[in-house]
C-alpha positions as CSV (number, residue, x, y, z in Angstrom):
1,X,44.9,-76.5,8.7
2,X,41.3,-77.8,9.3
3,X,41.2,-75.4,12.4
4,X,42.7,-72.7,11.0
5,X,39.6,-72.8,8.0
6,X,36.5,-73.1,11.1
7,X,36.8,-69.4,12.0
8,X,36.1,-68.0,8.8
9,X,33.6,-70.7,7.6
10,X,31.9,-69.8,10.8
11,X,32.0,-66.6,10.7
12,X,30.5,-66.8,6.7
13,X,28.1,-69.1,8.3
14,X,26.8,-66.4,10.4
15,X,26.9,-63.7,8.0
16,X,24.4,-66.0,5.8
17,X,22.2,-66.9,8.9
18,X,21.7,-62.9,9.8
19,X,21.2,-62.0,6.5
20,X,18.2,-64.9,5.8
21,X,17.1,-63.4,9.3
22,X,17.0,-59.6,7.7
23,X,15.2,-61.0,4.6
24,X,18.4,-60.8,1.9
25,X,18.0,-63.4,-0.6
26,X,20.1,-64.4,-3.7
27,X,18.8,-65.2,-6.9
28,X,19.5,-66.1,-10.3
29,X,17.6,-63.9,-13.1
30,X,16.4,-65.8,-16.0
31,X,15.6,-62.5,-18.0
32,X,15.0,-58.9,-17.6
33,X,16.9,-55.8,-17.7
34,X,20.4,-55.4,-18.7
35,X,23.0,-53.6,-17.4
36,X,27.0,-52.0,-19.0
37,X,28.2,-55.6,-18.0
38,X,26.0,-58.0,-19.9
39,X,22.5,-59.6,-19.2
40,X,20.8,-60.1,-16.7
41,X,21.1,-63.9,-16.7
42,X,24.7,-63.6,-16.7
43,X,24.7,-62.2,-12.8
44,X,23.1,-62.7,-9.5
45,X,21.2,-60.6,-7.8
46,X,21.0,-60.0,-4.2
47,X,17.5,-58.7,-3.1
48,X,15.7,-57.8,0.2
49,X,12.2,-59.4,0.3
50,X,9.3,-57.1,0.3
51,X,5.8,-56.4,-0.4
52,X,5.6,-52.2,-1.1
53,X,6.9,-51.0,-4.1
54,X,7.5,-47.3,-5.6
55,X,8.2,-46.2,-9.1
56,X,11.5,-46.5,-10.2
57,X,12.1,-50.0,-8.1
58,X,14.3,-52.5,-9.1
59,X,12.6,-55.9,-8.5
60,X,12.8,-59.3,-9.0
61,X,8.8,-61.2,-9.9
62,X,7.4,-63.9,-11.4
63,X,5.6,-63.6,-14.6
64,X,3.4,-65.6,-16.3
65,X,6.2,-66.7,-18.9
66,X,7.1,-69.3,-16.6
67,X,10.3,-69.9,-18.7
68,X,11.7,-66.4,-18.6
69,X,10.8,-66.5,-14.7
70,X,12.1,-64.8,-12.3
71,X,12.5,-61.7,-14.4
72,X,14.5,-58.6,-13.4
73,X,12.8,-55.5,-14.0
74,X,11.8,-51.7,-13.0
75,X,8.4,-50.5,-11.3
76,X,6.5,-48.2,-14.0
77,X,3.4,-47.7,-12.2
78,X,1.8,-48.8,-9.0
79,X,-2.1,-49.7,-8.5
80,X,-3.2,-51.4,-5.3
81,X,-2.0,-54.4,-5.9
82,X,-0.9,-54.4,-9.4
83,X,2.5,-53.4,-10.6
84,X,3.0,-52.5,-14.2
85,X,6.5,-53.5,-15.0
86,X,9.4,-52.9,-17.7
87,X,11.8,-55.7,-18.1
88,X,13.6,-54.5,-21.8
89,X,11.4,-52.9,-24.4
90,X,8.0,-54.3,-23.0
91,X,5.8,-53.7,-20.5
92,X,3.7,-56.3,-18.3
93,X,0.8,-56.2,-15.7
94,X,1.6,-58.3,-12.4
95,X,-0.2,-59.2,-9.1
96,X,2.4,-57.5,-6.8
97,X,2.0,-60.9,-4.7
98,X,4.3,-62.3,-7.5
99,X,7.1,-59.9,-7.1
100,X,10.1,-61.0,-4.5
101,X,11.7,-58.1,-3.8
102,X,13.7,-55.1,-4.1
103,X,17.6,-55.2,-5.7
104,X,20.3,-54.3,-3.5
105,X,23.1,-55.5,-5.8
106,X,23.9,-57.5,-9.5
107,X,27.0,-59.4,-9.1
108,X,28.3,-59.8,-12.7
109,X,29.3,-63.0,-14.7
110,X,28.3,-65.9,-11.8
111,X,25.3,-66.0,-13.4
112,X,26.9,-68.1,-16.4
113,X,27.9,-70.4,-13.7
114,X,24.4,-70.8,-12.0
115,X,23.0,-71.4,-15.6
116,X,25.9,-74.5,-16.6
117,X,25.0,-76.1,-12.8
118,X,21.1,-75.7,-13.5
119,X,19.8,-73.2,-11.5
């Protein structure tokens, strides 16, 4: 039975390796926007890490409410290096250092379990 589980551990394995390699990440939003299935605390996100941004992106940063951190928002406007963001009903100014990346995907509802193990 062990054997019969290496294959597709190892083949999981790999998939995680390649997509590290690529730059896909997975995160845990403590705030931000929402979407038709709940918050976005209750999901995880799956991002590509990157440093150019356009209107209309969907991003993962760092704010300086460390306790609402990272925050899941959308790209307003872009200055040099500053990013004006919209996570809900406000607005916010960021360094464009501070933002992660760009969302590929929200998976729904694990996000309850990342916040009852402490992540």
């Amino acid at each position: 039975m062990i054997i019969a589980m290496r294959k597709p551990l190892g083949i999981a394995a790999l998939i995680l390796v390649l997509a590290f390699a690529f730059g896909i990440r997975v995160s845990h939003p403590h705030s931000g926007l929402k979407n038709a299935l709940g918050s976005a605390n209750s999901g995880l996100v799956v991002y590509k890490k990157s440093n150019e941004f356009a209107v209309g992106d969907k991003i993962l940063v760092t704010t300086k409410d460390e306790a609402s951190s990272p925050v899941l928002a959308i790209v307003r406007n872009v200055d040099k290096d500053v990013l004006e963001i919209q996570s809900g009903i406000a607005t916010d100014r960021i360094e464009s250092s501070a933002a992660y990346g760009k969302l590929i995907v929200m998976v729904p509802f694990i996000g309850t379990i990342a916040q009852v193990i402490g992540l």
